[in-house]
TORBAMI-261214 format. One record per atom (N, C-alpha, C, CB): residue number from 0; residue in one letter; atom name; x negated, y, z. Coordinates in nm, 4 decimals, always signed. Atoms other than C-alpha are relative to their C-alpha. Glycine has a CB too. Layout:
+-------+------+------+----------+----------+----------+
! setor ! volo ! lodo !        x !        y !        z !
+-------+------+------+----------+----------+----------+
!   NUM !    A !   CA !        X !        Y !        Z !
...
+-------+------+------+----------+----------+----------+
% end
This chain:
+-------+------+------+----------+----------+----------+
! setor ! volo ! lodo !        x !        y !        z !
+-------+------+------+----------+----------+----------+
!     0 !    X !    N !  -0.0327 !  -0.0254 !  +0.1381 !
!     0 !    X !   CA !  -3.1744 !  +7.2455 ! +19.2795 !
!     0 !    X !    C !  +0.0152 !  +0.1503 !  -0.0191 !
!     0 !    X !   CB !  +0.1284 !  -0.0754 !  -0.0418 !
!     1 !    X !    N !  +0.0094 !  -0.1803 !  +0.0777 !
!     1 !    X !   CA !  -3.1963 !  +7.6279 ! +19.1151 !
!     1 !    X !    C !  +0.1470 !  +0.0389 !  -0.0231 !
!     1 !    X !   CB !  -0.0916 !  +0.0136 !  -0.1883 !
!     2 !    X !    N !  -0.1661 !  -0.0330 !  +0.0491 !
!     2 !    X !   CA !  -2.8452 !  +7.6172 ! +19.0257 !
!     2 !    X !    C !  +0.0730 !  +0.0211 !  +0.1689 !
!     2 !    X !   CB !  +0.0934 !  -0.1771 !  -0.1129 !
!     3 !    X !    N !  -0.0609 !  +0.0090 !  -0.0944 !
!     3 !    X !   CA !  -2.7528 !  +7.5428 ! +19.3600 !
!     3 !    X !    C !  -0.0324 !  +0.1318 !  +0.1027 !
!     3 !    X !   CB !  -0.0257 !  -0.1307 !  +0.0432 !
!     4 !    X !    N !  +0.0951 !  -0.1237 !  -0.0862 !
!     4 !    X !   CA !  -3.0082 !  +7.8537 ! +19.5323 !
!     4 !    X !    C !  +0.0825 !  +0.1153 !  -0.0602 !
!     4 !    X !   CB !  -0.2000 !  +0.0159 !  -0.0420 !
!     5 !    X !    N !  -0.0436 !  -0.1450 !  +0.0746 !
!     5 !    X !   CA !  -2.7942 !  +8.1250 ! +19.2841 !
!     5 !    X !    C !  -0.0465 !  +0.0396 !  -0.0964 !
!     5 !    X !   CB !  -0.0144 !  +0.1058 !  +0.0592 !
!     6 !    X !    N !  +0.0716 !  -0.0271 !  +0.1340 !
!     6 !    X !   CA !  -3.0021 !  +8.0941 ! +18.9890 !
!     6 !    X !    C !  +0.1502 !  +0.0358 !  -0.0940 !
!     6 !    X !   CB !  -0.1087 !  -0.1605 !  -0.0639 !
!     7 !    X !    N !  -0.1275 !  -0.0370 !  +0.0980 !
!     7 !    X !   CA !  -2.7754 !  +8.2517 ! +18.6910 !
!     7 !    X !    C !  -0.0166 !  -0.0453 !  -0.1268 !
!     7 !    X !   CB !  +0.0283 !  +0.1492 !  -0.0173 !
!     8 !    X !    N !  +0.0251 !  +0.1073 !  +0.1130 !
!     8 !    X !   CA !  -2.9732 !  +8.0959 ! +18.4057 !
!     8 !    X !    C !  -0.1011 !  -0.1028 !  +0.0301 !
!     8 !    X !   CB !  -0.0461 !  +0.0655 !  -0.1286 !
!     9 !    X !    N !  +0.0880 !  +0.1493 !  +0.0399 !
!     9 !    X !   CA !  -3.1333 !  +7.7579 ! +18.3919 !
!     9 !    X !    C !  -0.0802 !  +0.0174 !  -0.1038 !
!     9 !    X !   CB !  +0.0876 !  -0.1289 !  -0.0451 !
!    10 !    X !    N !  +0.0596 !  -0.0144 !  +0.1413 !
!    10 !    X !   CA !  -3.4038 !  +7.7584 ! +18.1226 !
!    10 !    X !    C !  -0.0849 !  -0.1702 !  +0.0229 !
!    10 !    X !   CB !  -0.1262 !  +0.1780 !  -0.0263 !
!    11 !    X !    N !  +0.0662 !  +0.1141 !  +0.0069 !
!    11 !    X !   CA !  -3.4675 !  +7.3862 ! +18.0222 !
!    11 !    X !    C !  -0.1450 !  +0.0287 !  -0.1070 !
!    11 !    X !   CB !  +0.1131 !  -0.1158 !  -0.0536 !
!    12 !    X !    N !  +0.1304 !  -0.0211 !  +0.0458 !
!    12 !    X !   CA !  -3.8366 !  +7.4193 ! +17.8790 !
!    12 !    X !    C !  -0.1042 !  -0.1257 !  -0.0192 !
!    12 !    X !   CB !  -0.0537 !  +0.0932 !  +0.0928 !
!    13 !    X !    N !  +0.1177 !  +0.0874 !  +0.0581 !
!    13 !    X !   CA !  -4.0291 !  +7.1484 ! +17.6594 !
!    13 !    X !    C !  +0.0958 !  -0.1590 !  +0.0611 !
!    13 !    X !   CB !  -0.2034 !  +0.0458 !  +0.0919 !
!    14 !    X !    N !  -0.0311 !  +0.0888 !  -0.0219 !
!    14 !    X !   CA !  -3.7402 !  +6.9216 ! +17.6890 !
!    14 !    X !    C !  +0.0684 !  -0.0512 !  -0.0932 !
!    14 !    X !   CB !  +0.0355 !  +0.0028 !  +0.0888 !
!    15 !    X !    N !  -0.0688 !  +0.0231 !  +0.0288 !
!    15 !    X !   CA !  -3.6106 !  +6.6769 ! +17.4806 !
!    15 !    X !    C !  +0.1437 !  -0.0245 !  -0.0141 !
!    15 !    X !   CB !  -0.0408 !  -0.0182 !  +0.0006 !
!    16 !    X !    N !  -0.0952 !  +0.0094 !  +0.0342 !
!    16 !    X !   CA !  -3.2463 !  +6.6646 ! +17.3317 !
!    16 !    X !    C !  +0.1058 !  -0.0860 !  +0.1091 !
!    16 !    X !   CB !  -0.0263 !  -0.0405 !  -0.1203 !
!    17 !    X !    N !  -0.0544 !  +0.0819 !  -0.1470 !
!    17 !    X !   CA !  -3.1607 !  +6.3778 ! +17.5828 !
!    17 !    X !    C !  +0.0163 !  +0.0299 !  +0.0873 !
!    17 !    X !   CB !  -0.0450 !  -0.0764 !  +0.0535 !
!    18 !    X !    N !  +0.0166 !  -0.0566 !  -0.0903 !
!    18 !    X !   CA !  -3.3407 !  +6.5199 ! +17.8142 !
!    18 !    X !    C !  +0.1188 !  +0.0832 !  +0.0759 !
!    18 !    X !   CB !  -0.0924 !  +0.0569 !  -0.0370 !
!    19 !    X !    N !  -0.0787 !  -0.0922 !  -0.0416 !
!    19 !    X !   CA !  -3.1710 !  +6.8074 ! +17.8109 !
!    19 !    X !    C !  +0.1854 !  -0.0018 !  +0.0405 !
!    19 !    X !   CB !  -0.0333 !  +0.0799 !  -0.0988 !
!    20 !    X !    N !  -0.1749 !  +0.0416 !  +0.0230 !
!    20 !    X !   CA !  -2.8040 !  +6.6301 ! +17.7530 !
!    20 !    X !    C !  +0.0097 !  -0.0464 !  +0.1622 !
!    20 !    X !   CB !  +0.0486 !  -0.1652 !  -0.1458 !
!    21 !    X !    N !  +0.0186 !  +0.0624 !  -0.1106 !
!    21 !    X !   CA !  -2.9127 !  +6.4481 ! +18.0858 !
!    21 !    X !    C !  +0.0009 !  +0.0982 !  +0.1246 !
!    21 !    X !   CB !  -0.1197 !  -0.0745 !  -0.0150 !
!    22 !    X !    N !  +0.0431 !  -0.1147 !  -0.1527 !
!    22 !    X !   CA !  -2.9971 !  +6.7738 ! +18.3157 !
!    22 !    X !    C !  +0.1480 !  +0.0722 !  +0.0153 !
!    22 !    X !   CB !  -0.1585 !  +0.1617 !  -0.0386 !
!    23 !    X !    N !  -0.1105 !  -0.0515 !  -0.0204 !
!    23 !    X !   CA !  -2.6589 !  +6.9119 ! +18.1772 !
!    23 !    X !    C !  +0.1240 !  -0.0935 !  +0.0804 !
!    23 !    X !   CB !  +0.0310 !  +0.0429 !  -0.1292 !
!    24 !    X !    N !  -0.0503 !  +0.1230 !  -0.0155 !
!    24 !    X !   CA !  -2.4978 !  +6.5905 ! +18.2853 !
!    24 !    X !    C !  -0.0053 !  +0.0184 !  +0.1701 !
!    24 !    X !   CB !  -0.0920 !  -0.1301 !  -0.0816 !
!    25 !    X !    N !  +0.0075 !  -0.0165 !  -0.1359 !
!    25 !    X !   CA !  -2.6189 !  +6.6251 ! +18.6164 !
!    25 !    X !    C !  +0.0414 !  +0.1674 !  +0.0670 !
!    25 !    X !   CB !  -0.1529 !  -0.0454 !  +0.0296 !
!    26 !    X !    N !  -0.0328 !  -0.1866 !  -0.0764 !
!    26 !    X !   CA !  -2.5392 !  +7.0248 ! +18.6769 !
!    26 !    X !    C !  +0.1527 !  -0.0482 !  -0.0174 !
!    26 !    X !   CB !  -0.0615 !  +0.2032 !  -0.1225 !
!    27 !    X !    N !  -0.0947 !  +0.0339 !  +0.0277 !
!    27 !    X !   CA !  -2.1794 !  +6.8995 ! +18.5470 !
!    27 !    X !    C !  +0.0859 !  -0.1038 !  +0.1299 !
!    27 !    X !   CB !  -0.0351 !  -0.0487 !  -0.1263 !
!    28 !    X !    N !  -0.0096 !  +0.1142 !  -0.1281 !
!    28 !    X !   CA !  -2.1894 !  +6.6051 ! +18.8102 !
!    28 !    X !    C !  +0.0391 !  +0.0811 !  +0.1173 !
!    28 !    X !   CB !  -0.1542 !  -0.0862 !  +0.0399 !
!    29 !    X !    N !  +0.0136 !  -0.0908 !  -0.1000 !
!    29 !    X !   CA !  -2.2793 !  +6.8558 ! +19.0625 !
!    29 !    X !    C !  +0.1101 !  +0.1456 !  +0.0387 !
!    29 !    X !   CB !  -0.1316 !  +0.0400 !  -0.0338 !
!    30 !    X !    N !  -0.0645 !  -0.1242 !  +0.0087 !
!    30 !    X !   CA !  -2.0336 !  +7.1182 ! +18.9985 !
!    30 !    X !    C !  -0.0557 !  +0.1249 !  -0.0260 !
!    30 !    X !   CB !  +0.0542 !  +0.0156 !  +0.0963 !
!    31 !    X !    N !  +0.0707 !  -0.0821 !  -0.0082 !
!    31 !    X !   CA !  -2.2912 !  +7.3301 ! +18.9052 !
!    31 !    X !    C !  +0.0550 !  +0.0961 !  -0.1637 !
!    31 !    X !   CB !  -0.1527 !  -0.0700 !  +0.0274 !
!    32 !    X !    N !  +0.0312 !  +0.0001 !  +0.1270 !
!    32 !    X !   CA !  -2.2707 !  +7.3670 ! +18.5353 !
!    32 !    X !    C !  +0.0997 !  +0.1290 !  -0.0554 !
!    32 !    X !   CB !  +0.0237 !  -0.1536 !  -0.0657 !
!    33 !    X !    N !  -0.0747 !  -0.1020 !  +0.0150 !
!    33 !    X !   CA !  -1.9891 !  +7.6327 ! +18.4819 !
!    33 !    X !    C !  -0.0492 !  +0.1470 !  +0.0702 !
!    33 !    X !   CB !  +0.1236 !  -0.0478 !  +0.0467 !
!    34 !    X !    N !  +0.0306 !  -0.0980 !  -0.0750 !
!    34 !    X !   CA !  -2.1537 !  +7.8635 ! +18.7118 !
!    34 !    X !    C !  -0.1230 !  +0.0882 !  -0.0641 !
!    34 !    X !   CB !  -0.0260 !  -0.0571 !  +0.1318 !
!    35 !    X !    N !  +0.1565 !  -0.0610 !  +0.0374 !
!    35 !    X !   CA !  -2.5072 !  +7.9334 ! +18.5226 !
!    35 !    X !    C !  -0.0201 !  -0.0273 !  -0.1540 !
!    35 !    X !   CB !  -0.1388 !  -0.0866 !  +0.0940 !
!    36 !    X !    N !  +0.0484 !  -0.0126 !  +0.1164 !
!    36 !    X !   CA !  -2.6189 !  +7.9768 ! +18.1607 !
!    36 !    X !    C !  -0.0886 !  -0.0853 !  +0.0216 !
!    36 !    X !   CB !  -0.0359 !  +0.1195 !  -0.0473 !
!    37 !    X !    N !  +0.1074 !  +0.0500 !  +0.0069 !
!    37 !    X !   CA !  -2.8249 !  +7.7372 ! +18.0228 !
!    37 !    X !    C !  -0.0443 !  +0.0058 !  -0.1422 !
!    37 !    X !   CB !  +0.0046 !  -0.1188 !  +0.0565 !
!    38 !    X !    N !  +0.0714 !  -0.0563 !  +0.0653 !
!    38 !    X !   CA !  -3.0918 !  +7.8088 ! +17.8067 !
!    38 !    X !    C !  -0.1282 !  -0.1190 !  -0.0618 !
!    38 !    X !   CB !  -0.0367 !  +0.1193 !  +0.0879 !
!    39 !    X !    N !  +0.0554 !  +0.1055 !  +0.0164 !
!    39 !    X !   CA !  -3.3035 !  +7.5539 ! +17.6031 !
!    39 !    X !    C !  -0.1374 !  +0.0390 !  -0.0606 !
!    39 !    X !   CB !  +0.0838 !  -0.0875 !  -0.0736 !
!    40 !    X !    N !  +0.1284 !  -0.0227 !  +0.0328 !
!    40 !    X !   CA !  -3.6763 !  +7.6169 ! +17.4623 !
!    40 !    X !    C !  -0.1048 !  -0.0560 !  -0.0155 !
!    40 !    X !   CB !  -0.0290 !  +0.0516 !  +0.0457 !
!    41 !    X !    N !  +0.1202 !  +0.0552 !  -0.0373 !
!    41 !    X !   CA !  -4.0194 !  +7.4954 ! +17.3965 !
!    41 !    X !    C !  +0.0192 !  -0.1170 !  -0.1424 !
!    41 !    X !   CB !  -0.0075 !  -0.0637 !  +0.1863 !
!    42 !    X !    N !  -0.0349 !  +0.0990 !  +0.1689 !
!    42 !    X !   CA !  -4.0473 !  +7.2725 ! +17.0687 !
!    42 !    X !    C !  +0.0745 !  +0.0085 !  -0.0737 !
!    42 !    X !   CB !  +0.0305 !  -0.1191 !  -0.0115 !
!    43 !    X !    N !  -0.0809 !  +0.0010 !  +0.0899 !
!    43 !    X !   CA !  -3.8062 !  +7.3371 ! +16.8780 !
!    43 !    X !    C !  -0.0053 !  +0.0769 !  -0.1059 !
!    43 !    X !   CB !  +0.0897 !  +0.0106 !  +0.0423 !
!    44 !    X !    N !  +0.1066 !  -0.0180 !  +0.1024 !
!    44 !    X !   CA !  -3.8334 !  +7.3621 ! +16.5274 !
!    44 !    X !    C !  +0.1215 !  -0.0152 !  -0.0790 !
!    44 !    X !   CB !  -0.1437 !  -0.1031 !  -0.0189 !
!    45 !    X !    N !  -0.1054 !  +0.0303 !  +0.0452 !
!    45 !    X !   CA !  -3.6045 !  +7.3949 ! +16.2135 !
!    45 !    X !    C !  +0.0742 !  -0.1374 !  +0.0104 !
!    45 !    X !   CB !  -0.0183 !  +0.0310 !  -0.1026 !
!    46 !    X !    N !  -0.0222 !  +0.1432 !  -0.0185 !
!    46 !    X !   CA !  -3.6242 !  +7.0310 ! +16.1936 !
!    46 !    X !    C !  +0.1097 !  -0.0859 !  +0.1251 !
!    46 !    X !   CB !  -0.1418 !  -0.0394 !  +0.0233 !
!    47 !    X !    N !  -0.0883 !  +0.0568 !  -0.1326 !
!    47 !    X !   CA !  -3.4666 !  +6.9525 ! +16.5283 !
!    47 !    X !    C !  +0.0939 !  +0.1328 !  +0.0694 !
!    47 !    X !   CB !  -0.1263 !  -0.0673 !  +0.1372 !
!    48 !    X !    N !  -0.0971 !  -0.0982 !  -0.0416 !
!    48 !    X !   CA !  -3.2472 !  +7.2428 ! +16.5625 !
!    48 !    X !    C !  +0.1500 !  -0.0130 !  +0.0136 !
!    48 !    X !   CB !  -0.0149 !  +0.0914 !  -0.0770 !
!    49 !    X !    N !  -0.0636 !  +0.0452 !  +0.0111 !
!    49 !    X !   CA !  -2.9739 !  +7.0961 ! +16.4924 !
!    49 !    X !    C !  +0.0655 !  -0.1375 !  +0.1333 !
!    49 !    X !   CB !  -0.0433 !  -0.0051 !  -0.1123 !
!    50 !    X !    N !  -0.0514 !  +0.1419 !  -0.0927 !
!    50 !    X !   CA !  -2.9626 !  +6.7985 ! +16.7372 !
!    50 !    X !    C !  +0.0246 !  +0.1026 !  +0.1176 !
!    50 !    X !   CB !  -0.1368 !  -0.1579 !  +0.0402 !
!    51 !    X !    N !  -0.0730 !  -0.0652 !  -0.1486 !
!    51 !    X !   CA !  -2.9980 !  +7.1077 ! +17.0433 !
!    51 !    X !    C !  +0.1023 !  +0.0852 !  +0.0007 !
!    51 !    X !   CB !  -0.0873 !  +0.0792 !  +0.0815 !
!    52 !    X !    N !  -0.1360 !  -0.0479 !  +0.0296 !
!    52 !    X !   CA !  -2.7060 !  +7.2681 ! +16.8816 !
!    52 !    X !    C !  +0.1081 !  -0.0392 !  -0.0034 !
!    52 !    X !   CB !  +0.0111 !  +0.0324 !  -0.0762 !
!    53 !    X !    N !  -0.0941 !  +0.0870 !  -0.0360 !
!    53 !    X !   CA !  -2.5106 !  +7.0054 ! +16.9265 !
!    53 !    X !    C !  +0.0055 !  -0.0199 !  +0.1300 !
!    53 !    X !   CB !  -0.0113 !  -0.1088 !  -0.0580 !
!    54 !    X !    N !  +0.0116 !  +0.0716 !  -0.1327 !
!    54 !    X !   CA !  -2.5649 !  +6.9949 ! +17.3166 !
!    54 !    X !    C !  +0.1208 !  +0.1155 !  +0.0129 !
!    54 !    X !   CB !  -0.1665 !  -0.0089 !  +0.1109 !
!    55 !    X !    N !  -0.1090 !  -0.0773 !  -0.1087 !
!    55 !    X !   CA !  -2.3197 !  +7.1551 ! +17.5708 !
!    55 !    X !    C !  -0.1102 !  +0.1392 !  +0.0447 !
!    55 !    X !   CB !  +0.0536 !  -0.1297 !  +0.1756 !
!    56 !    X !    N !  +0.0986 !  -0.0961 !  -0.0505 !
!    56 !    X !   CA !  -2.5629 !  +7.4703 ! +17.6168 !
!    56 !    X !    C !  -0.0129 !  +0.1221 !  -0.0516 !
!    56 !    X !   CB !  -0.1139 !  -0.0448 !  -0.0064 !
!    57 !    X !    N !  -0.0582 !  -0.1350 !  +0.0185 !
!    57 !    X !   CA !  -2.5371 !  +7.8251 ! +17.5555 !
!    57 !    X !    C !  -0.1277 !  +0.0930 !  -0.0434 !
!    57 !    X !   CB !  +0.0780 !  +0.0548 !  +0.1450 !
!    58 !    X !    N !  +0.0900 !  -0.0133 !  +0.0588 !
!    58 !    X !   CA !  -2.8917 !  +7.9150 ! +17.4554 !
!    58 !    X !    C !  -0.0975 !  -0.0239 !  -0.0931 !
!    58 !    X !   CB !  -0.0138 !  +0.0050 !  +0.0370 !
!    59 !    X !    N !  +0.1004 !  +0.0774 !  +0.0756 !
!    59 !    X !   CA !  -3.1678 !  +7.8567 ! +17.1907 !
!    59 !    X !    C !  -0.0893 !  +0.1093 !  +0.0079 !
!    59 !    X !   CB !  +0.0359 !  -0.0591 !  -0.1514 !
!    60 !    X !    N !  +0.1062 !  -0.0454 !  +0.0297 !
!    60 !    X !   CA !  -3.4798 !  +7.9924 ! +17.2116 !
!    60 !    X !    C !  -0.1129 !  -0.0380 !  -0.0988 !
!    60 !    X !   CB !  -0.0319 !  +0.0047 !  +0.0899 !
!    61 !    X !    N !  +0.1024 !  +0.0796 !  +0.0880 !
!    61 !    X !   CA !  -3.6994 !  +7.9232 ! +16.9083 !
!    61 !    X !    C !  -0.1372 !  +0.1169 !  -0.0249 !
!    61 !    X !   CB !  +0.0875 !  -0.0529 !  -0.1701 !
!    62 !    X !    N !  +0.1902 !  -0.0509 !  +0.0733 !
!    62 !    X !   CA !  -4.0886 !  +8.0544 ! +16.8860 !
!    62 !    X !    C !  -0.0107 !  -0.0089 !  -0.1086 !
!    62 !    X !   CB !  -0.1382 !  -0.0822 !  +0.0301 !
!    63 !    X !    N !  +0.0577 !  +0.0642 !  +0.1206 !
!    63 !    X !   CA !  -4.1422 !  +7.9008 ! +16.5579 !
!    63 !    X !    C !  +0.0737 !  +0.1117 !  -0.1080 !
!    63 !    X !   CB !  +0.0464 !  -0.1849 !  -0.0200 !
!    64 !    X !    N !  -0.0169 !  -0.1270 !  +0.0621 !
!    64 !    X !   CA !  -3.9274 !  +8.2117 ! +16.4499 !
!    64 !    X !    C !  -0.1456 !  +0.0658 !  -0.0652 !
!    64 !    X !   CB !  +0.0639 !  +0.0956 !  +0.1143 !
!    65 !    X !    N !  +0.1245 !  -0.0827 !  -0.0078 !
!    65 !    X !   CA !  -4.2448 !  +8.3957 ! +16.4748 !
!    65 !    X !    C !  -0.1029 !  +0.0066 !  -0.0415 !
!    65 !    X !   CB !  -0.0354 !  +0.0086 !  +0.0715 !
!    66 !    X !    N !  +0.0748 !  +0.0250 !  +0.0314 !
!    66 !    X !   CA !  -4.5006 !  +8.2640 ! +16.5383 !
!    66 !    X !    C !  -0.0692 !  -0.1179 !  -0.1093 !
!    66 !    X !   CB !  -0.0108 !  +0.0145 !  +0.0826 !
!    67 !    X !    N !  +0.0429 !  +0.1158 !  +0.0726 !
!    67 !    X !   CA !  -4.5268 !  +7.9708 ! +16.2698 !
!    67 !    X !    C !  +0.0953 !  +0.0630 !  -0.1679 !
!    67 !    X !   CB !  +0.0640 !  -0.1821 !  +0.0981 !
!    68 !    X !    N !  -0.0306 !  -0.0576 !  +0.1264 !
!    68 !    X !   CA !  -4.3605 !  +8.2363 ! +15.9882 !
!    68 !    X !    C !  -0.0957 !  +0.0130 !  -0.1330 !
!    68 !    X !   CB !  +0.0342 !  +0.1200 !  +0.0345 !
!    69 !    X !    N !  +0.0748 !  -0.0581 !  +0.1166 !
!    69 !    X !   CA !  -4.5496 !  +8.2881 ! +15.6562 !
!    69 !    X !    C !  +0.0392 !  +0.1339 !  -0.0410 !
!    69 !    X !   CB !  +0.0133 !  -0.0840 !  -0.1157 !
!    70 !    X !    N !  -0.0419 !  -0.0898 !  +0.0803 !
!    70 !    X !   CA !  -4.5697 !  +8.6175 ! +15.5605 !
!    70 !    X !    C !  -0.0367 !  +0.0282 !  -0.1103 !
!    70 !    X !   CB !  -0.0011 !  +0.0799 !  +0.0402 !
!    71 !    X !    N !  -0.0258 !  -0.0901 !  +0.1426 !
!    71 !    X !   CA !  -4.5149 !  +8.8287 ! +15.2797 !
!    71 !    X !    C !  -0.0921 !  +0.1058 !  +0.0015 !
!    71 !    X !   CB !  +0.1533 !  +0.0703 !  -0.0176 !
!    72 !    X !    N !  +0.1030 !  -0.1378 !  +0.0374 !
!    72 !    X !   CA !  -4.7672 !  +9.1130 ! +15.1717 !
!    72 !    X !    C !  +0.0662 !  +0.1308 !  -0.0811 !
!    72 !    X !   CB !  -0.1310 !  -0.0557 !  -0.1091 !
!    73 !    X !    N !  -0.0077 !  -0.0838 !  +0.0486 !
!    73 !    X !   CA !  -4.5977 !  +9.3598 ! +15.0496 !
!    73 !    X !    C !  -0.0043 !  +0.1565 !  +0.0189 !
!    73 !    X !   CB !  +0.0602 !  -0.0365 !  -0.0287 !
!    74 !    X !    N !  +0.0159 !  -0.0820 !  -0.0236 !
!    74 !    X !   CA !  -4.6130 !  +9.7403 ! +14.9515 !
!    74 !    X !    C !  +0.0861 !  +0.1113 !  -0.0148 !
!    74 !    X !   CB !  -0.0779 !  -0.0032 !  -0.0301 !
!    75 !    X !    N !  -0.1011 !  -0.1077 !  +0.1319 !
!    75 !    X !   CA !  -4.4273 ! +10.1101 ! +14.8423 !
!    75 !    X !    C !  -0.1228 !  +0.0699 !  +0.0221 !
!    75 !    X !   CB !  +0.1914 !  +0.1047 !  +0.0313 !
!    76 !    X !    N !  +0.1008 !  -0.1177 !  +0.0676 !
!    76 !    X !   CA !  -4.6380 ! +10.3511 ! +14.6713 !
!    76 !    X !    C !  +0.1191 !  +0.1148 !  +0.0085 !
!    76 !    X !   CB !  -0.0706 !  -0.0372 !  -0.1922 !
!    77 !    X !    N !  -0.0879 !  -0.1608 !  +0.0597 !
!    77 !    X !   CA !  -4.4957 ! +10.6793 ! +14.6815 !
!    77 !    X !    C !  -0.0780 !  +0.1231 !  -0.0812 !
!    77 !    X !   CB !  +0.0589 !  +0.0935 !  +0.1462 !
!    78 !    X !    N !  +0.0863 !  -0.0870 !  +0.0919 !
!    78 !    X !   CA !  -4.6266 ! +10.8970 ! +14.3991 !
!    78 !    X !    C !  +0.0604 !  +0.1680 !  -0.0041 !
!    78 !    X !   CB !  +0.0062 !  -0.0757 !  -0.1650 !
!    79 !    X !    N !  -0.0096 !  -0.1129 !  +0.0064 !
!    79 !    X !   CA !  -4.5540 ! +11.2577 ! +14.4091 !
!    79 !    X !    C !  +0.0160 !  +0.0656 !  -0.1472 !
!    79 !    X !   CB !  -0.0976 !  +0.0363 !  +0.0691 !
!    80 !    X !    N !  -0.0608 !  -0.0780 !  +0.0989 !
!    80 !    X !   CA !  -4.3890 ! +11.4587 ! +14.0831 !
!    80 !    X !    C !  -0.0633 !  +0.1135 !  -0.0046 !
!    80 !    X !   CB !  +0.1321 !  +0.0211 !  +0.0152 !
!    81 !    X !    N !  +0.0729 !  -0.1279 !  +0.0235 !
!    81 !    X !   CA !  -4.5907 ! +11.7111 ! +13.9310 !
!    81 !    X !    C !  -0.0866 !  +0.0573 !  +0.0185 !
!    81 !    X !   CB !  +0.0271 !  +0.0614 !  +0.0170 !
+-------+------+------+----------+----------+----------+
% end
């Protein structure tokens, strides 16, 4: 286990909510879980942001920041006096 080698963060990646409730479950079991940051990622989306904010876990990583933004076009003109 990574936790157990001296890892300092865990990064659960492309895991469901359960999932993830389940891996903390077991680092917890293990005595592990106080020792290492854990860090959650990979799907997550406004939509389900909420359910991994409710876990026991100390990270969120969301892509969909970014890359799945609409932007905006905008400009400034600066015109010069005189």
């Amino acid at each position: 286990m990574i936790a157990r080698a001296g890892a300092d963060i865990v990064l659960l990646d492309n895991m469901t909510p359960e999932l993830v409730s389940e891996a903390v479950s077991l680092l917890s079991e293990n005595g592990l879980r106080d020792n290492i940051i854990i860090e959650v990622s990979g799907g997550i989306t406004e939509e389900n942001l909420a359910a991994y904010a409710a876990l026991p876990i100390d990270r969120i990583s969301m892509g969909a920041l970014t890359h799945s933004v609409t932007n905006t076009d905008f400009s400034l003109d600066i015109i010069k006096e005189g």
